[in-house]
C-alpha positions in Angstrom: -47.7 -63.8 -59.6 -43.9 -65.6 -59.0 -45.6 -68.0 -57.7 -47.6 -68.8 -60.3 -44.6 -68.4 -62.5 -42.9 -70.6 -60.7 -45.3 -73.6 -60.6 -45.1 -73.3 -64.1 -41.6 -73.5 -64.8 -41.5 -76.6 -62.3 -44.4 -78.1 -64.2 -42.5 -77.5 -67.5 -39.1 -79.1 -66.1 -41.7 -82.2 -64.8 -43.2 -82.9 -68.5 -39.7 -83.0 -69.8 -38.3 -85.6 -67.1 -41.7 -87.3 -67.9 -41.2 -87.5 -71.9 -37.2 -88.6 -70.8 -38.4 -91.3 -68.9 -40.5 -92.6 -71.6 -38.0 -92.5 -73.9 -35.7 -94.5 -72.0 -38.3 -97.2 -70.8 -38.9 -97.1 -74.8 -35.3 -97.5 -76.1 -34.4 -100.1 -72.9 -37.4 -102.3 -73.6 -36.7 -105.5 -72.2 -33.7 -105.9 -72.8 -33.1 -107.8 -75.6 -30.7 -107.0 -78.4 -30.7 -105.1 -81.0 -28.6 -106.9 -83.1 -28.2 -110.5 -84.5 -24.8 -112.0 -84.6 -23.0 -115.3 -84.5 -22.6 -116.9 -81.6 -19.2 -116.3 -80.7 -20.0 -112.4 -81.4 -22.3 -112.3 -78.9 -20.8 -111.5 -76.1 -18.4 -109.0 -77.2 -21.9 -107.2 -78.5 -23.9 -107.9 -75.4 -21.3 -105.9 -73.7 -21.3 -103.2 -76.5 -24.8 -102.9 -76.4 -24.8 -102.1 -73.1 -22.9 -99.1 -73.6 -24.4 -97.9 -76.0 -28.1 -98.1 -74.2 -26.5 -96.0 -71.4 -25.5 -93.7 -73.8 -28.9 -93.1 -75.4 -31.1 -92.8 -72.1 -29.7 -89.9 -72.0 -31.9 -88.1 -74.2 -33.2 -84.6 -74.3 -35.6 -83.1 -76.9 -36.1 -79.6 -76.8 -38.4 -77.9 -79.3 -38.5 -74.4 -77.6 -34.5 -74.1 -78.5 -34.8 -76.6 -81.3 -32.7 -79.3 -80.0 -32.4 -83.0 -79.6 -29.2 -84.0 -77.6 -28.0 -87.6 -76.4 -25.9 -87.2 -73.8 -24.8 -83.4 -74.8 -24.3 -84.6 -78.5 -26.9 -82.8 -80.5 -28.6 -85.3 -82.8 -31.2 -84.0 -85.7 -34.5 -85.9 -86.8 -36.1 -86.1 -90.2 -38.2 -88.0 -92.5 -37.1 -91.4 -93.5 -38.9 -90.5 -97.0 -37.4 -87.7 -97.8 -34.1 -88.9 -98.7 -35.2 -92.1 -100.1 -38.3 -93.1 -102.4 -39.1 -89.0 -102.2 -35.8 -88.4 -102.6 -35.1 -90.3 -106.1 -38.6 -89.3 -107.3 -37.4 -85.6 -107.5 -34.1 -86.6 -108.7 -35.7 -88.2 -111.2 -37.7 -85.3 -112.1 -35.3 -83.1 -111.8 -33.1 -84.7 -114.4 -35.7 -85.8 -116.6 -33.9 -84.1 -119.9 -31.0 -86.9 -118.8 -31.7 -91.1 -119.6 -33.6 -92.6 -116.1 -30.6 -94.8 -115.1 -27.9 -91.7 -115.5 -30.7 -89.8 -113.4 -30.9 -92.5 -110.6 -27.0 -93.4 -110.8 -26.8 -89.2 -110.0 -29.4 -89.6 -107.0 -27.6 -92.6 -105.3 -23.8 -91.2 -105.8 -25.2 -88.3 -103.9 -26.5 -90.2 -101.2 -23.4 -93.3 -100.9 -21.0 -90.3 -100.9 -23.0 -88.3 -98.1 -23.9 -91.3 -95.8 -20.3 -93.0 -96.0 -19.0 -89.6 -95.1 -21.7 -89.5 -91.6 -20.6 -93.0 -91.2 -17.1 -92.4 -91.2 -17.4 -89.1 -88.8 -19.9 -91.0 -86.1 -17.7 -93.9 -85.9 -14.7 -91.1 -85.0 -16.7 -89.6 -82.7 -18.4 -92.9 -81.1 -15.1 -94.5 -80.8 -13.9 -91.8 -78.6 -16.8 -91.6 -76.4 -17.1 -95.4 -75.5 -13.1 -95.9 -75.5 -13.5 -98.7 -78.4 -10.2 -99.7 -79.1 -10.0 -102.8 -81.2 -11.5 -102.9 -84.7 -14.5 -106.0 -84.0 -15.4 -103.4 -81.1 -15.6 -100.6 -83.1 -17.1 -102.6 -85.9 -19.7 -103.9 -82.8 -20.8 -100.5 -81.7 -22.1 -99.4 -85.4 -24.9 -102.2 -85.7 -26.3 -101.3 -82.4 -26.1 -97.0 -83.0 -27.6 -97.4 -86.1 -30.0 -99.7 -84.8 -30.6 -96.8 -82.0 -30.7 -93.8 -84.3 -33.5 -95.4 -86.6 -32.1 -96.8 -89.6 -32.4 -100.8 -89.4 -31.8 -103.5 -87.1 -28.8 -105.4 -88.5 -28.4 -109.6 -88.7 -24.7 -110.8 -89.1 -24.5 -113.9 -91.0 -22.2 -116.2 -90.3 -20.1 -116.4 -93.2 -18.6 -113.0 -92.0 -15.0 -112.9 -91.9 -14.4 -109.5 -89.7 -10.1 -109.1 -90.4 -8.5 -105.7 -90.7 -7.0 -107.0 -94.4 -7.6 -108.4 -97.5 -9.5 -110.9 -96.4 -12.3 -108.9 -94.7 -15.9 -109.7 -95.7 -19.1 -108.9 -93.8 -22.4 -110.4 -94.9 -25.3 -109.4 -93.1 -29.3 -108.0 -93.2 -30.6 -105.4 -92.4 -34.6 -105.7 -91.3 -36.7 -102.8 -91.5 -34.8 -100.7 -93.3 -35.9 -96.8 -93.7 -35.5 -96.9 -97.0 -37.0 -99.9 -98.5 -39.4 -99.4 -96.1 -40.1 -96.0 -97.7 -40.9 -97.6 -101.1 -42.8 -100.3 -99.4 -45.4 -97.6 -97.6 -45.4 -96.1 -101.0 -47.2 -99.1 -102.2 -44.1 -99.0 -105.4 -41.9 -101.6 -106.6 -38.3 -100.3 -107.3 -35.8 -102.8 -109.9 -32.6 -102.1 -108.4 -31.7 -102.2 -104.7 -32.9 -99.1 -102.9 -31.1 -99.3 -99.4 -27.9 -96.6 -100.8 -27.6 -95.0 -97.9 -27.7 -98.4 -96.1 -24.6 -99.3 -97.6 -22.8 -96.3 -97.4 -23.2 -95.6 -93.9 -22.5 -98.8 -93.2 -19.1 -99.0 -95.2 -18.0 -95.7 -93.6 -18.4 -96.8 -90.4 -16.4 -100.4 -91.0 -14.0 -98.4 -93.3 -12.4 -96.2 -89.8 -13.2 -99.2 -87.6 -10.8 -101.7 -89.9 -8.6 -99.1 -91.5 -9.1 -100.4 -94.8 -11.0 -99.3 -97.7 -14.1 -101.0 -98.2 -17.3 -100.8 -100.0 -20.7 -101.9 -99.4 -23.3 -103.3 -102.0 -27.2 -104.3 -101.7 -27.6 -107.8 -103.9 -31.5 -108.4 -102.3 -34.0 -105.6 -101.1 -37.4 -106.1 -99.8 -38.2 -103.3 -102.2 -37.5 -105.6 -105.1 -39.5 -108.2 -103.7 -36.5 -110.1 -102.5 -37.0 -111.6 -99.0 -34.7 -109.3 -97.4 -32.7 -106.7 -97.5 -28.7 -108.5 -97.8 -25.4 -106.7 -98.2 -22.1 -107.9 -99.0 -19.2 -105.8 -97.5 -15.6 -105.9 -98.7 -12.1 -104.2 -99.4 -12.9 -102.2 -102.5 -10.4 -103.7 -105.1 -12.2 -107.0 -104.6 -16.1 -106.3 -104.3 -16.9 -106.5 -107.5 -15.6 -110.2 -107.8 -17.6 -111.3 -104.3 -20.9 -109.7 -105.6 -20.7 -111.4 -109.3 -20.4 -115.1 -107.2 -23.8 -113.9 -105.8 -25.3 -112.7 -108.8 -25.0 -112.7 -112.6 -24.5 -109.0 -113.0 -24.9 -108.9 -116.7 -28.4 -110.2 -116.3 -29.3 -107.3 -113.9 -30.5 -104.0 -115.5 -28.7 -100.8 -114.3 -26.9 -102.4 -111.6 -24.0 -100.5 -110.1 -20.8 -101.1 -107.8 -21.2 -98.0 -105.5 -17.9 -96.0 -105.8 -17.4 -93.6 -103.3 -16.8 -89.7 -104.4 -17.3 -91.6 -108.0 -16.1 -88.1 -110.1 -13.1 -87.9 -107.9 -12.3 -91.5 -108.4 -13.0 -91.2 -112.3 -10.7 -88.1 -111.9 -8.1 -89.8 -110.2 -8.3 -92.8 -113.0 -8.0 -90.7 -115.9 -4.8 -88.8 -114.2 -3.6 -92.3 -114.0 -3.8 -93.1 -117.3 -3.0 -89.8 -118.8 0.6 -90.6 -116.4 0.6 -93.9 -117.6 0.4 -93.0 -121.4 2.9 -90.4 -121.6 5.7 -92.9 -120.0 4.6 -95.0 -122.6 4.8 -92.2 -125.5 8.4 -91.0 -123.6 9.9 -94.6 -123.7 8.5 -94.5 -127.6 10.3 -91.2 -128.4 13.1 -92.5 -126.5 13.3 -96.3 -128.3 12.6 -94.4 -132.2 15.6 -92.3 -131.2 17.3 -95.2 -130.2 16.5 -96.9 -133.5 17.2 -94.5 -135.3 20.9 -94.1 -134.1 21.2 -97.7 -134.9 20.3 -96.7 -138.1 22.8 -94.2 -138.7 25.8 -96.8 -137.0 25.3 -98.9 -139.5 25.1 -96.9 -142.5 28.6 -95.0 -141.0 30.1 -98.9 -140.8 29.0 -99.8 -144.6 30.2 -96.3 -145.1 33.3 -97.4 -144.3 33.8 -99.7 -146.9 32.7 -97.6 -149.9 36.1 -96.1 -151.6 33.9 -93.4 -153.6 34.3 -90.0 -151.9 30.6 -89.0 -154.1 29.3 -92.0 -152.7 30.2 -91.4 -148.9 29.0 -87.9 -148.9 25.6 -89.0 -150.1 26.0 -91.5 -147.4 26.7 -89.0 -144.7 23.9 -87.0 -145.7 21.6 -89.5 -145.3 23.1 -90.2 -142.3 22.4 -86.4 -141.1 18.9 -86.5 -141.9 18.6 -89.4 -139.7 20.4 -87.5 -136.9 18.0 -84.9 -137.3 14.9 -86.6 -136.8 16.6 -88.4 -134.2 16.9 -85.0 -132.6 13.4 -84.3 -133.0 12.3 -87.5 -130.7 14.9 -86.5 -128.3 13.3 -83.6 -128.1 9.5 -85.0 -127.5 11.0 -87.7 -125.1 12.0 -84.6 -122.7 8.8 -82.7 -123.1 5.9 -83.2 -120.4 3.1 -82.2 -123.2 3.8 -84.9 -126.5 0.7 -83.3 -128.0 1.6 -79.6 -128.2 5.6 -78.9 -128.1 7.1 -75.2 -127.3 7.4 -73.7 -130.9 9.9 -71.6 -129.0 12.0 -74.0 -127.5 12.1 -76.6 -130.4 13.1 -74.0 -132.5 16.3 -73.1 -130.2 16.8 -75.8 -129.4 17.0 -77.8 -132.8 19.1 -75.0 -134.6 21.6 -75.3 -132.1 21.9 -78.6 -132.7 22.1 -78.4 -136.6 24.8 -75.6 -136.3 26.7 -77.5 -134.2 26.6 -80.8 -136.4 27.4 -78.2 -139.4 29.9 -75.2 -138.3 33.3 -76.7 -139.3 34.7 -73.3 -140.3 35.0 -70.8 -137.1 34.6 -67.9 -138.9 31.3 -68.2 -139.7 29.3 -66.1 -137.7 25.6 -67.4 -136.5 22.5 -64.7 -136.0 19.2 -66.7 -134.4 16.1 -64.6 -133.7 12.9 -65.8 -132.4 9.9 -64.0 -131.5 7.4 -66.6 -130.5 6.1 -67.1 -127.3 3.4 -69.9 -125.7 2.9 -71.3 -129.1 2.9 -75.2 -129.4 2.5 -77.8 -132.3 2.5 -81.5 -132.9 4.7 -84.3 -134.2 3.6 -84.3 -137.5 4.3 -80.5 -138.2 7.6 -81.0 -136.4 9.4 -83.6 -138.6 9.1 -82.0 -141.8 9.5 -78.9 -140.3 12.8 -80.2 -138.7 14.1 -81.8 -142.1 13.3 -78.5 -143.9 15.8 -76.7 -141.5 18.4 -79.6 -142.0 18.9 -79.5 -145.4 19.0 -75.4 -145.7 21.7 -75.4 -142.8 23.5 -78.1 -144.2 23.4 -76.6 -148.0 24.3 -73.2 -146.6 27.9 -74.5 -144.7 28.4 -77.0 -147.4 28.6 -74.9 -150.3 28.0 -71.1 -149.3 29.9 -71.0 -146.3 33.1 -73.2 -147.3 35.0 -69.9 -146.5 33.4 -68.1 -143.6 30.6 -65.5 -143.3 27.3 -65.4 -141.8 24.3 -67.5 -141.3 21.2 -66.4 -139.9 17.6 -67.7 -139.3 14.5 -66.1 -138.0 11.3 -67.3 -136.8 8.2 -64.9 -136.7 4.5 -64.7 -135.8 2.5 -62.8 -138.9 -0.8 -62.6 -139.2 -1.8 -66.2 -137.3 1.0 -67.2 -139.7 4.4 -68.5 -138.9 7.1 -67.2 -140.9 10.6 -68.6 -141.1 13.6 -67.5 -142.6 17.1 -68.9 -143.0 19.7 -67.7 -145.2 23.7 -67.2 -145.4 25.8 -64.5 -147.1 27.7 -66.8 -149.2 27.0 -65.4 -153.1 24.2 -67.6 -153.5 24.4 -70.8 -155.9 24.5 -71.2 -160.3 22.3 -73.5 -161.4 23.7 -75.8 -164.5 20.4 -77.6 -164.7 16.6 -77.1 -165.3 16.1 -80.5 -162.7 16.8 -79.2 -158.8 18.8 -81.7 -157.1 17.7 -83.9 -154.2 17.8 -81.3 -151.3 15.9 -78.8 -152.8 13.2 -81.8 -154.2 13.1 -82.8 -150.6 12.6 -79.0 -149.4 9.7 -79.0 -151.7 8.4 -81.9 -150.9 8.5 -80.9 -147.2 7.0 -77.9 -147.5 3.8 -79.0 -149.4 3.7 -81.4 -146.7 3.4 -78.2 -144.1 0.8 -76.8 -146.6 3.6 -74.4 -146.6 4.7 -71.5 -149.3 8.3 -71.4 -149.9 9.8 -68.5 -151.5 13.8 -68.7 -152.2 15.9 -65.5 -153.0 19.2 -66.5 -154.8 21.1 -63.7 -155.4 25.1 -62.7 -155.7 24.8 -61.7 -152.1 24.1 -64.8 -151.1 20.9 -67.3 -151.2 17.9 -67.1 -148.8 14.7 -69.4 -148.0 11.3 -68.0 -147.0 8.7 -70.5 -145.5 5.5 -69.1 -144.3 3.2 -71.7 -142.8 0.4 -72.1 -140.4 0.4 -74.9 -137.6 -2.9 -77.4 -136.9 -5.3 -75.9 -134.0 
């Protein structure tokens, strides 16, 4: 019974040297290459190639442990079809609710994005194992693996310019592709290029090779018709331009530059230009407050030669509203978020200032209290808003406060409402007219602006403002 057993262990270890040996008589063939280059590549290649044949007659398939190794590196094999023509027919069906070019744009980004990625990571590893050191090496050992591993047999035309910069550009075929093959079988005709994974693979591997950034695009594809199957290869930033001397991209129907991780990228663009639009609203804020104190410099030097005293105060209350609005852009120029400001923080911030421009008498004492917290608003809430607290402050230490006492303000959350209060202690104000004089006009006008409702207490104990308003969502 061992005996037995043992014959048929030894006959089992004899079919698998047998199938090895085919293999490798298979893959060596007779020797030819399996890739076309220009002349003065072919050495470098030939030498390349060699390598990598020795590295691939070492190859084990194992179906009773479910492995397929090449010299110890386990290797896995699968239809061709499946993730190409089958591949994009169930995308397709799969997204059917979506329009067919979003669908197949959905399909290809999956597969560029996976096959640059495996191109990248063999090119690590196959680097390492055959000590490549220079770029055209590296570059040289990806035709001939890929041509080893099943996907195409590659043609490098001559126009190739192979540099690790700017100036890189690789043109070549690739016959007997997998993928257009896999329409071809299918007996369909596709409109666009079909070879995705072609292209990323191949751009991944060039991409560690040359250090650089580079993309890949199909511009003919025996699945179109076209004759063959012909990539151009270049630095990202300028393949767009070398495809459009090939081809007149607005005359081709759903054709796409293949962007690698393309919702990262369109994430990393939009950051860019969110960053790039708030400098630009900053250096706004900043060059209105700017303007605005140029304003106020030249109303303080014609100021300065008017002799009326009435005429000069109305002067340098114009000149305070200016300030104050100034203030207001001073205030957006330091915050991150220009959409949404801290009510919280304005607020403190802007009465502080207003006190200070105002409290010419130290015995007046000053009583803030906020209770608002995480609650933003916009620009056009904050300058009326702003303008409102100028002229109460300024009425309240101009006439109510001449001689000391208190001022106070308070801003409060009611009911989704926002209601604030300022007020002084000063014995409140007679009235000799019917007609309200230009602050309080412009206090009403402000506050109809906010959609606000102003309610005023003037009493003998002193005068008080009540605005309650709501902010835009």
């Amino acid at each position: 019974m061992n005996t037995k057993l043992k014959l048929e262990q030894k006959i089992r270890n004899l079919e698998k040297e047998l199938i090895s040996l085919k293999h490798q008589l298979s893959d060596q063939g007779s020797g030819t290459q399996t890739v076309s280059v220009p002349e003065d590549l072919e050495e470098l290649f030939s030498e390349v190639e060699s390598k990598v044949r020795d590295y691939f007659t070492d190859f084990h398939r194992d179906p009773n442990s479910g492995e397929i190794t090449v010299l110890g590196e386990r290797y896995v094999l699968f239809r061709s079809a499946s993730v190409s023509y089958e591949f994009l027919k169930f995308i397709k069906e799969r997204y059917k609710d979506r329009e067919l070019q979003e669908a197949v744009s959905i399909g290809n980004n999956f597969l560029y994005d996976n096959s640059k990625v495996i191109g990248k990571k063999d090119a690590i590893a196959f680097h390492k194992r055959m000590n490549l050191e220079t770029p055209i090496e590296k570059l040289s050992a990806g035709p001939i693996h890929f041509a080893f591993t099943g996907w195409a047999n590659v043609e490098i035309l001559p126009e190739s310019n192979p540099q690790p910069n700017e100036n890189f550009v690789l043109r070549f075929k690739h016959h007997n592709s997998f993928e257009a093959q896999s329409w071809i079988k299918e007996g369909k005709r596709s409109d666009i290029p079909v070879c995705t994974m072609n292209c990323g693979y191949s751009a991944g591997w060039c991409e560690e090779s040359f250090g650089i950034p580079l993309t890949t695009v199909e511009i003919a594809c025996e699945a179109k018709g076209d004759e063959s199957c012909t990539f151009i290869m270049a630095p990202t930033d300028k393949i767009e331009s070398l495809v459009e001397r090939e081809i007149d991209l607005s005359s081709v129907q759903n054709f796409e530059i293949p962007v690698f991780f393309k919702r990262k990228f369109a994430e990393e663009k939009l950051k860019e230009t969110i960053e790039q639009k708030r400098v630009l609203i900053q250096e706004i804020h900043h060059r209105v407050k700017n303007n605005l104190q140029v304003v106020t410099s030249l109303l303080r030097l014609q100021m300065g030669k008017i002799g009326s005293k009435e005429t000069r105060e109305e002067f340098n209350t114009t000149i305070n509203r200016i300030n104050t609005m100034a203030t207001v852009h001073e205030l957006m120029y330091q915050e991150k978020d220009f959409e949404r400001l801290d009510l919280n923080v304005y607020y403190h911030r802007l009465i502080k200032s207003l006190v200070q421009l105002y409290a010419i008498n130290d015995n007046v004492e000053v009583d803030v209290q906020v209770n608002i917290e995480g609650k933003g608003f916009d620009l056009d809430s904050s300058i009326p808003l702003a303008l409102i607290m100028n002229e109460i402050t300024c009425n309240a230490f101009k006439h109510g406060l001449v001689d000391g006492g208190k001022f106070y303000t308070s801003l409060n959350e009611v009911d989704d409402k926002f209601v604030l209060i300022i007020g002084d202690d000063g014995g409140g104000f007679e009235s000799s007219s019917n007609e309200p004089g230009l602050g309080m006009s412009l206090i009403e006008i402000l506050a109809e602006q906010l959609e606000a409702k102003l309610e005023i207490v003037n009493n003998k104990i002193g005068l008080e403002y009540k605005i309650t308003f709501s902010l835009p969502d």
